[in-house]
PAZA-53428 format. One record per atom (N, C-alpha, C, O): atom name; x, y, z. Coordinates in steps of 0.001 Angstrom, whole numbers, plus 524288, in hexadecimal, padded with zeros to 5 digits. Last residue first. Layout:
BEGIN
<'CA'; <X; Y; Z>>
...
This chain:
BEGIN
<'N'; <AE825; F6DF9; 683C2>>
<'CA'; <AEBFA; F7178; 68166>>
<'C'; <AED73; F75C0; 683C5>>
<'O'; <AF0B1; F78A7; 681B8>>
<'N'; <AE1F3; F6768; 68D10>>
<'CA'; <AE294; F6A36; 68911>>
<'C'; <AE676; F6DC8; 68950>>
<'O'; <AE819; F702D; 68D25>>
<'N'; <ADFEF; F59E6; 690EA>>
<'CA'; <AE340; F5F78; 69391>>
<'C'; <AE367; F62A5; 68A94>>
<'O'; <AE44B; F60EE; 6862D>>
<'N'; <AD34D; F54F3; 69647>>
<'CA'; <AD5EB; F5803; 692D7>>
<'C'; <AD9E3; F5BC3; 6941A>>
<'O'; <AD934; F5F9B; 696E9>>
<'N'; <AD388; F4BA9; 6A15C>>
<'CA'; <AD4B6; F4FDD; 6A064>>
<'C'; <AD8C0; F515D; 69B2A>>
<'O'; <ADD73; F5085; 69A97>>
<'N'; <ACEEF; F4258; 6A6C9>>
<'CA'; <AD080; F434C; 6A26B>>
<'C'; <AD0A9; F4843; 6A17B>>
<'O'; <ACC34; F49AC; 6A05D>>
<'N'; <ACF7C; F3A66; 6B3E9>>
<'CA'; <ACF0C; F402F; 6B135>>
<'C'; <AD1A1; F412A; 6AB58>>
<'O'; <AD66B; F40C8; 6AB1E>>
<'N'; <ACBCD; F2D82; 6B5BA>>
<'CA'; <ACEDF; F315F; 6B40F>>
<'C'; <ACCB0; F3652; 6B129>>
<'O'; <AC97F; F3692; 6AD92>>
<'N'; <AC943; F24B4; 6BFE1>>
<'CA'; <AC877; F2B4F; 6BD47>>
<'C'; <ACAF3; F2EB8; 6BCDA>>
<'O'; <ACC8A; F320B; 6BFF1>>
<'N'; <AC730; F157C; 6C070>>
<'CA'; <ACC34; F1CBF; 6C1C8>>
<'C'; <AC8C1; F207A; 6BE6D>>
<'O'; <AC5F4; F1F09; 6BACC>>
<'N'; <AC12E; F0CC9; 6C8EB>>
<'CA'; <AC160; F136D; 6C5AF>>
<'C'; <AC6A5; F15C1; 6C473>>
<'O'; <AC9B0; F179C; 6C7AD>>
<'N'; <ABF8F; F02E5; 6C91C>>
<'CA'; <AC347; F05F3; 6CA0A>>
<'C'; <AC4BE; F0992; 6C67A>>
<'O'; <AC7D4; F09CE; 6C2CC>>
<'N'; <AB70F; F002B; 6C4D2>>
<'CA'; <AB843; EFC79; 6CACC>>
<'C'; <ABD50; F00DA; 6CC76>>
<'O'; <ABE59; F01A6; 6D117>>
<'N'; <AB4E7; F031D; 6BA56>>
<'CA'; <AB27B; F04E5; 6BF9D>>
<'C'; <AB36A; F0348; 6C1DB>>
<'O'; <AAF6B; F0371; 6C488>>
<'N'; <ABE9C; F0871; 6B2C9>>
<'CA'; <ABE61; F026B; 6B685>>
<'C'; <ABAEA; F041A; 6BAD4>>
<'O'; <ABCD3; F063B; 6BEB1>>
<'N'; <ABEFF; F0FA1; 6AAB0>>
<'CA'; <ABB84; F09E9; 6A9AF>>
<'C'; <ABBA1; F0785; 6AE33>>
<'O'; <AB891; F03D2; 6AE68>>
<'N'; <AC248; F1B27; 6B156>>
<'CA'; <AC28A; F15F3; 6AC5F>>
<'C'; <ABF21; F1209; 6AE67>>
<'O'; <ABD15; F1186; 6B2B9>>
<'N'; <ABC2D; F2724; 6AEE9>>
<'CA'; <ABD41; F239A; 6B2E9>>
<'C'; <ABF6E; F1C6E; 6AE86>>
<'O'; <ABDDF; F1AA1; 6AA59>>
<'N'; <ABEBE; F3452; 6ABF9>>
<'CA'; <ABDBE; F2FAD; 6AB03>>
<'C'; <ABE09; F2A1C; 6AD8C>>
<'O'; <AC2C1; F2944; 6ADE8>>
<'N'; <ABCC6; F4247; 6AA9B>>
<'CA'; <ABF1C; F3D76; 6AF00>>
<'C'; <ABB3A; F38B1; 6AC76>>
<'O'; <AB68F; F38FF; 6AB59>>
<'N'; <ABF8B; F4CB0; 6A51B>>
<'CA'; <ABDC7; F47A3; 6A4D4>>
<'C'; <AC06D; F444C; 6A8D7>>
<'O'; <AC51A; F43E2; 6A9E2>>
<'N'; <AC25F; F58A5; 69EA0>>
<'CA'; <AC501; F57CB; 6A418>>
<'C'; <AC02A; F5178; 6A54E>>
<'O'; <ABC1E; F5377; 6A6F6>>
<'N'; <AC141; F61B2; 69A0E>>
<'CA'; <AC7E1; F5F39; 6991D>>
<'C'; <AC627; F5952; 69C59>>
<'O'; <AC95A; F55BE; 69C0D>>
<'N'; <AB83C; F6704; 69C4F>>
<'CA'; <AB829; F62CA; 6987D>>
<'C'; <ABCC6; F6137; 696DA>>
<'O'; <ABD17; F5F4F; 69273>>
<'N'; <AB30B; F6588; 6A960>>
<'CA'; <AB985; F676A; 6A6C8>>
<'C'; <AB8C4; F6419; 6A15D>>
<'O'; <AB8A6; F5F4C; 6A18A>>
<'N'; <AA9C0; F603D; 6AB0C>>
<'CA'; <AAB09; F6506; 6AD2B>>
<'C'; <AB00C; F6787; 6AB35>>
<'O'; <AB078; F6C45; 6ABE4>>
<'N'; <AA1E2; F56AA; 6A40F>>
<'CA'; <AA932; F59B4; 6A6B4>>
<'C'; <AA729; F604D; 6A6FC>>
<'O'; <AA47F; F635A; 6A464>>
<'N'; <A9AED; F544D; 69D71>>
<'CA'; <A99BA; F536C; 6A343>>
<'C'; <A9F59; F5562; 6A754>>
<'O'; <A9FFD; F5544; 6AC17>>
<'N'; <A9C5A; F5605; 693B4>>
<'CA'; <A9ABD; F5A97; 69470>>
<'C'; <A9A8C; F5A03; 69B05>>
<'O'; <A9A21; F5DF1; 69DC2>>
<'N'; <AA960; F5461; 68DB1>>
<'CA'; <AA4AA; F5135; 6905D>>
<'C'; <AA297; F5771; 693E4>>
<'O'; <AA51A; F5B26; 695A4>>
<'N'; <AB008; F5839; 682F2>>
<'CA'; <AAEF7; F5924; 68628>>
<'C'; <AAAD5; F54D3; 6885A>>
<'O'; <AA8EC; F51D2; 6851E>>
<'N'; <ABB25; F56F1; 678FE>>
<'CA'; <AB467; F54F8; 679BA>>
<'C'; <AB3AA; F57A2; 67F92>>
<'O'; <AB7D8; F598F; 680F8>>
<'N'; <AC22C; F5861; 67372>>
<'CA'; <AC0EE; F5B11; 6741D>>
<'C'; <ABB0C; F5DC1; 6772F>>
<'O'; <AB88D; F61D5; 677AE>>
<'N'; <AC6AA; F4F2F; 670BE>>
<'CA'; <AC455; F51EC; 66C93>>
<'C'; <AC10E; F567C; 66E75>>
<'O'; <ABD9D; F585A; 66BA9>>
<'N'; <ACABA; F4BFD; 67A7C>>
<'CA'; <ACFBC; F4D89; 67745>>
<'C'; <ACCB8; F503F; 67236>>
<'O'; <ACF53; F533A; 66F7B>>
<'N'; <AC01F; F48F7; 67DC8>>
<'CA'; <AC43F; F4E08; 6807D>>
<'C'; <AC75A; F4EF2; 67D45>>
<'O'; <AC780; F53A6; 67C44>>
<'N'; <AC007; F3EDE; 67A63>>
<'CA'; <ABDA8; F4337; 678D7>>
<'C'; <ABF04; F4A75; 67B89>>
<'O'; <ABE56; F4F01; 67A21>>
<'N'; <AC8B0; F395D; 67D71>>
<'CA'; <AC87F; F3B23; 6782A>>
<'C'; <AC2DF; F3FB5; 6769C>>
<'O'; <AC250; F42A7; 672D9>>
<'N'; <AC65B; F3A95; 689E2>>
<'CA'; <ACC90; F3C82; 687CC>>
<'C'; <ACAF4; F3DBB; 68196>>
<'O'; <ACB8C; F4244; 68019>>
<'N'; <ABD02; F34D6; 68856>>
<'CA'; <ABE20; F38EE; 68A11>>
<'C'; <AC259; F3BDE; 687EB>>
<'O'; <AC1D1; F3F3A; 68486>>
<'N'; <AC238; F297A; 68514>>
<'CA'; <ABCB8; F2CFB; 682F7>>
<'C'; <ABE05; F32FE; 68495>>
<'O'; <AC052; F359C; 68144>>
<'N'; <ACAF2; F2867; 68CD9>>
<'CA'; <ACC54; F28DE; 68721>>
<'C'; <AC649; F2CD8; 68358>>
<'O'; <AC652; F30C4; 68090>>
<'N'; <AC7A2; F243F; 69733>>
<'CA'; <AC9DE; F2B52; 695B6>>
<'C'; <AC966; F2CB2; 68F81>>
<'O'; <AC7E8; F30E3; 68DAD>>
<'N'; <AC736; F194F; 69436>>
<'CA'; <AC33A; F1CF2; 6965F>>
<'C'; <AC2E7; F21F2; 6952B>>
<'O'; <ABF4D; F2419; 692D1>>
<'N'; <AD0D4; F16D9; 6912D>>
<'CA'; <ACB38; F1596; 68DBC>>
<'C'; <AC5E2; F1818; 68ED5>>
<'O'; <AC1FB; F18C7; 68C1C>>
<'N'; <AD6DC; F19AB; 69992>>
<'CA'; <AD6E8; F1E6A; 69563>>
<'C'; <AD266; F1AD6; 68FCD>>
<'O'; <AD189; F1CCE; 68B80>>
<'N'; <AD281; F101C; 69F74>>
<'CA'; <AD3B1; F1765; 6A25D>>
<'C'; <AD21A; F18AF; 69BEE>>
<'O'; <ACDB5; F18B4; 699FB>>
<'N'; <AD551; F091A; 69A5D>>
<'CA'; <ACFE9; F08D3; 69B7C>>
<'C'; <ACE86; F0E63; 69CCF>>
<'O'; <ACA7C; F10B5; 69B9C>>
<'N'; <AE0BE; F099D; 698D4>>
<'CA'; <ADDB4; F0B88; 6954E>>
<'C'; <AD86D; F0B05; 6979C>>
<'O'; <AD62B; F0E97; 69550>>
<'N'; <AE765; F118C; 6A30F>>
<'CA'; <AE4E0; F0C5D; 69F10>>
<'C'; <AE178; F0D74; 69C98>>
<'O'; <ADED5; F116F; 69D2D>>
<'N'; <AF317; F18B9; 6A0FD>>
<'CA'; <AED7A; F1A0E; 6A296>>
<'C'; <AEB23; F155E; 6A00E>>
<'O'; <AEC3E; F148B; 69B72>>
<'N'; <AFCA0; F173E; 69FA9>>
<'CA'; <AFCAF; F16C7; 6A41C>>
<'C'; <AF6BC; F175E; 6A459>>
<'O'; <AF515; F164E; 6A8BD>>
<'N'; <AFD2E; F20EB; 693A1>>
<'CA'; <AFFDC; F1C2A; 6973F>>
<'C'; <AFED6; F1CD5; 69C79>>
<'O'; <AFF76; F2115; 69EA3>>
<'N'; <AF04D; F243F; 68E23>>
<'CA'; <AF6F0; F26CD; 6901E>>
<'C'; <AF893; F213C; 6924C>>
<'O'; <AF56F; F1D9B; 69298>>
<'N'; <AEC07; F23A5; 6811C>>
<'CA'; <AEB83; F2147; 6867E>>
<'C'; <AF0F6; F21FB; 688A5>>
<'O'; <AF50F; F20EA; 6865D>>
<'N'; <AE918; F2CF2; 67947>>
<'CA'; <AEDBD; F2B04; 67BEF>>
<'C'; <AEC19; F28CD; 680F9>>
<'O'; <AEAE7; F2B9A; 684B2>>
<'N'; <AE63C; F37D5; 67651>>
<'CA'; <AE1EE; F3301; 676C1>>
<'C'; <AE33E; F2E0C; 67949>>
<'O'; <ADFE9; F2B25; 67B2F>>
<'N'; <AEDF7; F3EE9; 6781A>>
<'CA'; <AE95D; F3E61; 672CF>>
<'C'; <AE963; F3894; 672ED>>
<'O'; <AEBF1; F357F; 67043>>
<'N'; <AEFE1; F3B75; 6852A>>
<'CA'; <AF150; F3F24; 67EFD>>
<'C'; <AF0F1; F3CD8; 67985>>
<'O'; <AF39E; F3966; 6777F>>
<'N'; <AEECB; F3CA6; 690C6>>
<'CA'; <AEE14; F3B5B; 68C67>>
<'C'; <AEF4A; F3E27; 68709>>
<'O'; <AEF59; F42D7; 685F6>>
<'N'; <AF5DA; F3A8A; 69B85>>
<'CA'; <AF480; F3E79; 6983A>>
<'C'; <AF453; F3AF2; 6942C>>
<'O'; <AF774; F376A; 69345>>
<'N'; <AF3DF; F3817; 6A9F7>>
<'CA'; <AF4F5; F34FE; 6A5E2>>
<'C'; <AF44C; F39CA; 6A138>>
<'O'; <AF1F1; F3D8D; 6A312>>
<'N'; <AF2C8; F33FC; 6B5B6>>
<'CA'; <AF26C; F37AB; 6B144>>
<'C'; <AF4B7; F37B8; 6AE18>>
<'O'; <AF95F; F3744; 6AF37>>
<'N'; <AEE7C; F3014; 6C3FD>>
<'CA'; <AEFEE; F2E64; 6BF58>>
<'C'; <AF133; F34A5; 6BA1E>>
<'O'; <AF045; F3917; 6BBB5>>
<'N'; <AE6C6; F34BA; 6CA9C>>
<'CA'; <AEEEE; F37C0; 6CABD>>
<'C'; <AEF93; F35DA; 6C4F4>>
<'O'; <AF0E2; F38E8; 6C17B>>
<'N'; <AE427; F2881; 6CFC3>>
<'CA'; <AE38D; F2C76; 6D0EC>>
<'C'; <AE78B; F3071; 6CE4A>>
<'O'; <AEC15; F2FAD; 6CFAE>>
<'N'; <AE9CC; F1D4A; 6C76E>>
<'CA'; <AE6ED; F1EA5; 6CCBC>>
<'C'; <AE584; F241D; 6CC50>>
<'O'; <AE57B; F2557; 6C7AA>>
<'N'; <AEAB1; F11B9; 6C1AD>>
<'CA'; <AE854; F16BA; 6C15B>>
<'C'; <AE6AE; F1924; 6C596>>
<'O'; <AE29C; F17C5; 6C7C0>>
<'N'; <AEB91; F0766; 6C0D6>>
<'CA'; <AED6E; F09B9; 6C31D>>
<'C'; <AED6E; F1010; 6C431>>
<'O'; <AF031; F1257; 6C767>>
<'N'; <AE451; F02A0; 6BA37>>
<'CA'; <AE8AF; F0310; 6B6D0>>
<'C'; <AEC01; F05A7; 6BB87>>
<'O'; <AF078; F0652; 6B9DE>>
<'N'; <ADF90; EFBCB; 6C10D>>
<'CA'; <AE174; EF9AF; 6C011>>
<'C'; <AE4EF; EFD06; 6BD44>>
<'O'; <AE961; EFB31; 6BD2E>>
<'N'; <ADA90; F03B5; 6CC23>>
<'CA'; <ADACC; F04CB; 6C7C0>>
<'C'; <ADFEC; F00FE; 6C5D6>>
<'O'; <AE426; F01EF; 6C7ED>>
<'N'; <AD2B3; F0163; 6D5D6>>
<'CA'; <AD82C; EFF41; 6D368>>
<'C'; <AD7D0; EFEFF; 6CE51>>
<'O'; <AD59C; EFB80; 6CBDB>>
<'N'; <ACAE9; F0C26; 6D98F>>
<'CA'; <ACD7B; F04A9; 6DAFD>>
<'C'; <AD160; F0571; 6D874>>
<'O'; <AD3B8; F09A4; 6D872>>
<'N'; <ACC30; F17B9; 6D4DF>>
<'CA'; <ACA32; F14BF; 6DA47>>
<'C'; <ACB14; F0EC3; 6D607>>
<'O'; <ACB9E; F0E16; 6D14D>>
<'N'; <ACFF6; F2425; 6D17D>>
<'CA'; <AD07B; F1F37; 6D096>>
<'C'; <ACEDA; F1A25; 6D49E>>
<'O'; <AD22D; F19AF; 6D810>>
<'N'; <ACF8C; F3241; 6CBAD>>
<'CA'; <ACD6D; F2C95; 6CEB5>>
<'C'; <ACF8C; F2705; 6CEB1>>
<'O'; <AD117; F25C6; 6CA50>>
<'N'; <AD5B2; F34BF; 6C40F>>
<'CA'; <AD492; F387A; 6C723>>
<'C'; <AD0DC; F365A; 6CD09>>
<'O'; <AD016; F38B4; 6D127>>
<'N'; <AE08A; F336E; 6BC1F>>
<'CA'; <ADD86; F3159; 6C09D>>
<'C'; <ADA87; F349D; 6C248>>
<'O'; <ADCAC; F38EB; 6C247>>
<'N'; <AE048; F3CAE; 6AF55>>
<'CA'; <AE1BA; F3ADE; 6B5A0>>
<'C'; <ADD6C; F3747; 6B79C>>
<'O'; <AD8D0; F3739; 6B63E>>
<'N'; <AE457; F40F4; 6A32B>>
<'CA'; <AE2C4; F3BD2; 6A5CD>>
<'C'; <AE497; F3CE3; 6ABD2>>
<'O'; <AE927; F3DC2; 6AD12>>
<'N'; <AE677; F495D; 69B93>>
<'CA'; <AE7BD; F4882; 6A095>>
<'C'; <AE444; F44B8; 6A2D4>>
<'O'; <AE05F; F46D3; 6A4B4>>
<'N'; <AE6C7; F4B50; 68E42>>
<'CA'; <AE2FC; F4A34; 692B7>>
<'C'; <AE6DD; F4A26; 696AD>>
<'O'; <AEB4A; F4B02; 69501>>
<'N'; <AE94B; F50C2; 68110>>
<'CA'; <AEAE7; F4EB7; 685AD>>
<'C'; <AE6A8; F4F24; 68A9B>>
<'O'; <AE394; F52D4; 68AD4>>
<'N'; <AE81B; F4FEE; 673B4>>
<'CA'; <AE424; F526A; 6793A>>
<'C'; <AE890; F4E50; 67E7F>>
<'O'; <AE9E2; F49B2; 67E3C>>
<'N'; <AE965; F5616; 666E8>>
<'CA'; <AEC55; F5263; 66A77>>
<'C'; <AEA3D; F5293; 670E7>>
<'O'; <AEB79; F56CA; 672DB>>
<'N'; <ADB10; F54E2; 66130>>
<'CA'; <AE3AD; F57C2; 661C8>>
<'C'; <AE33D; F5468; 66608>>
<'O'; <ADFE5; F519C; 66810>>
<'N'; <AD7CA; F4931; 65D73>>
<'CA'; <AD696; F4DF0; 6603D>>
<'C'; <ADC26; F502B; 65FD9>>
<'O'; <AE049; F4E09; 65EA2>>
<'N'; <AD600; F42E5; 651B0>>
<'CA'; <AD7CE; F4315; 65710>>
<'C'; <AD7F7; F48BA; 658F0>>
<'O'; <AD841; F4C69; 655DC>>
């Protein structure tokens, strides 16, 4: 397991009716690997790839900030987009 890595989870989009209720503002903190409370899981099944390769230190070469990932969840009828952001030490 990676040292201990914390994220910052935010809304940063959201259009129709997000059943878990998730809106815009949302934010949430992760910590070592930890699905946080209040975030569903289809959301953080999505974030989770990301989030664990970030916590090893991984980068994606298509980011402009390599802290810094936006992810959208599973429900194409009703988007949310969330910002994943590495917070370092």
């Amino acid at each position: 397991m990676a040292e201990e890595c914390y994220f910052a989870v935010k809304v940063v989009s959201q259009k129709g009716n997000c059943i878990a209720g998730h809106k815009v503002g949302d934010e949430w903190v992760i910590k070592n690997n930890k699905t946080p409370e209040g975030i569903c899981d289809g959301a953080f099944a999505a974030l989770y790839p990301f989030e664990f390769a970030l916590s090893f230190g991984g980068t994606f070469p298509w980011l402009t900030d390599p802290d810094v990932v936006k992810v959208a969840c599973p429900d194409a009828e009703n988007p949310v987009v969330f910002e994943l952001r590495r917070l370092r030490k």
